[in-house]
C-alpha positions, -999 to +999 in steps of 0.1 A: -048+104+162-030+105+130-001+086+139-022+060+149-043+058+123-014+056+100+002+029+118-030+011+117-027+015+077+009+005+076+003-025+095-028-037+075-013-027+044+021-044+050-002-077+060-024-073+030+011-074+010+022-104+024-011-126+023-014-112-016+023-117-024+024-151-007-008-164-026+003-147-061+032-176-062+009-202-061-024-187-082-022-151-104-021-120-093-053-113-114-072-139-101-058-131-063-072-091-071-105-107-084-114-120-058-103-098-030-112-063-045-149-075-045-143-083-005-129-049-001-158-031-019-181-048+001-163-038+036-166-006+028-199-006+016-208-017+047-189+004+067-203+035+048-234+041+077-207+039+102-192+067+084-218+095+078-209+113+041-223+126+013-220+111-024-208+140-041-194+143-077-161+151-060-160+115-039-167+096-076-137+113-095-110+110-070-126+073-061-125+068-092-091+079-105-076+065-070-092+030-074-075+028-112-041+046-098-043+018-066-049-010-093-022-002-109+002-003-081-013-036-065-013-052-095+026-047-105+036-056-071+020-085-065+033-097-100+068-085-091+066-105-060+057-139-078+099-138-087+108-116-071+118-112-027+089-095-010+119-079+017+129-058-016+103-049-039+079-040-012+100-011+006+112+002-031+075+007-038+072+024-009+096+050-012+078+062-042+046+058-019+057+083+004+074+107-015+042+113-039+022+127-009+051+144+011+054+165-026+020+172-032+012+185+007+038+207+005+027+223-031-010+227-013+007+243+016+013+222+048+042+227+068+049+200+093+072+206+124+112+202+122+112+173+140+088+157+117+105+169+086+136+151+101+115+113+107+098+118+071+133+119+062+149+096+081+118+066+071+127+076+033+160+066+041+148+035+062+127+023+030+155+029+010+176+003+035+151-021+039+153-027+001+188-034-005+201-070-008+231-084-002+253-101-035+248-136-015+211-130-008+194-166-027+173-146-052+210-128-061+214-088-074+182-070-081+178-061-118+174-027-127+142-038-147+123-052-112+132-020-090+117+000-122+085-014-119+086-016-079+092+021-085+059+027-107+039+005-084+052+029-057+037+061-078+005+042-082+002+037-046+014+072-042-012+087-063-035+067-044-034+082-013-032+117-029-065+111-047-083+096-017-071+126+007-080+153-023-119+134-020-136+155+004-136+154+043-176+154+039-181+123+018-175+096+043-165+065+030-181+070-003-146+077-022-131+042-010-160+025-022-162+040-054-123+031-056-128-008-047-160-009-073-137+009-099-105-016-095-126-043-092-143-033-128-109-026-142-097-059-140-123-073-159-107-060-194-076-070-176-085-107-176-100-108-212-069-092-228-043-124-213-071-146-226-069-167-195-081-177-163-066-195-129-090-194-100-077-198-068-072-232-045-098-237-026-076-237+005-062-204-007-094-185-007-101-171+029-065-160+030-070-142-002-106-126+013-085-118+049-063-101+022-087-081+005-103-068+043-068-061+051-065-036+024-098-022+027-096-013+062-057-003+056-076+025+032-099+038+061-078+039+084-051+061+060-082+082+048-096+091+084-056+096+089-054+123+065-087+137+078-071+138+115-034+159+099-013+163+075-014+145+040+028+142+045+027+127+078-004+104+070+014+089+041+050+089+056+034+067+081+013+045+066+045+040+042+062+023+063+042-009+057+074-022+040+085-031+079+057-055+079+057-073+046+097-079+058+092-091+095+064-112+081+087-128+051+115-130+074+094-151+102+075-171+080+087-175+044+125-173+060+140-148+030+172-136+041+177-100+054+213-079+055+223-058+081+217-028+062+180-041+062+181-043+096+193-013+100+167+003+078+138-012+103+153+005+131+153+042+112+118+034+108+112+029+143+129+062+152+111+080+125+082+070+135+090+085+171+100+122+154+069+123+137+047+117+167+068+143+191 
């Protein structure tokens, strides 16, 4: 169940990257967040009876210090991706993404099988493919400055699905919504200190709600994950949601991939198999 779960959360998350990357280049990334986080917060509200759980204090720290640690993360990348080519800063944040959890399991003591400590390793190295560019690639060498911040939008996501897993097996979905409310309240001071304000095109808007579902279901999905194994396979997994923002960019915004990214995508499939034998 976990590996499916955490495939489920790659593959929303890598979506929900895409649809908020793609409509960051044409309104900001701060308006794009204020209008999806709301969507998300609401989802999950929803969601919550489906999900039987107790509000403990427990659920409203770690929501709360994962929903400012996962706005954080969002908000760099989808900046980053304004000038930036969603085929490279996505996996660099990622690699950060999984290595947080993988770290923090093994100081709370699990121990996953050989075989999976091989794929964790081998989709670390994948990410790490998937985010090289080529000299001739259009958008030209990646400054050091860009995979800097891809890297710190890689520890906010990290520390994101550390606090989320740390919130309690018996509070439901109570920590995700507390996260959603928090990053949607965060942004707010966000807003007032650029001293300005771009809505988003009307045509825009149900892609950037889609967006926002996207990433609220990618967080159930990597919290019932976590609640089904291991914090280090859960977030290896749902990690590798760099493949998707890439296939997605390749197929419809046609950015150029090397064979060394291609390579990468096909460790990931491999890694993916080790983890599940």
């Amino acid at each position: 169940m976990v590996v499916v779960l955490g495939l489920l959360a790659a593959i929303c998350y890598g979506t929900s990257d895409f649809v908020g990357g793609f409509t960051s280049r044409r309104a900001s990334a701060l308006a794009v967040l204020t209008y999806s986080y709301p969507v998300g917060a609401l989802l999950m509200l929803a969601l919550v009876p489906a999900f039987p759980g107790q509000f403990t204090g427990r659920a409203l720290l770690f929501g709360a210090l994962g929903g400012a640690a996962g706005l954080a993360g969002v908000a760099t990348l989808y900046r980053l991706m304004i000038d930036s080519p969603m085929n490279v800063v996505s996996p660099v944040s990622a690699v950060l993404a999984a290595i947080v959890p993988v770290v923090v399991g093994t100081v709370v003591g699990e121990r996953p099988k050989n075989a999976a400590w091989l794929g964790m390793a081998l989709g670390l190295v994948a990410v790490v493919l998937v985010s090289r560019t080529a000299e001739d690639s259009p958008h030209g060498p990646i400054s050091a400055r860009v995979l800097g911040w891809a890297a710190f939008a890689g520890l906010g996501f990290g520390f994101y699905f550390v606090f989320l897993a740390r919130a309690g097996a018996d509070s439901g979905l109570w920590a995700l919504v507390v996260s959603r409310f928090v990053a949607a309240l965060l942004i707010v001071p966000l807003i007032v200190r650029r001293r300005s304000w771009a809505g988003v095109p009307a045509r825009l808007v149900p892609l950037v709600f889609a967006g926002g579902a996207l990433d609220a279901l990618a967080n159930m999905c990597f919290l019932l994950a976590t609640r089904h194994g291991l914090l280090s396979l859960a977030g290896v997994l749902t990690s590798l949601y760099p493949a998707v923002t890439v296939l997605l960019a390749v197929g419809l915004l046609h950015e150029h991939t090397s064979r060394t990214q291609r390579a990468g995508l096909g460790l990931a499939a491999a890694a993916i198999v080790l983890i599940t034998v």
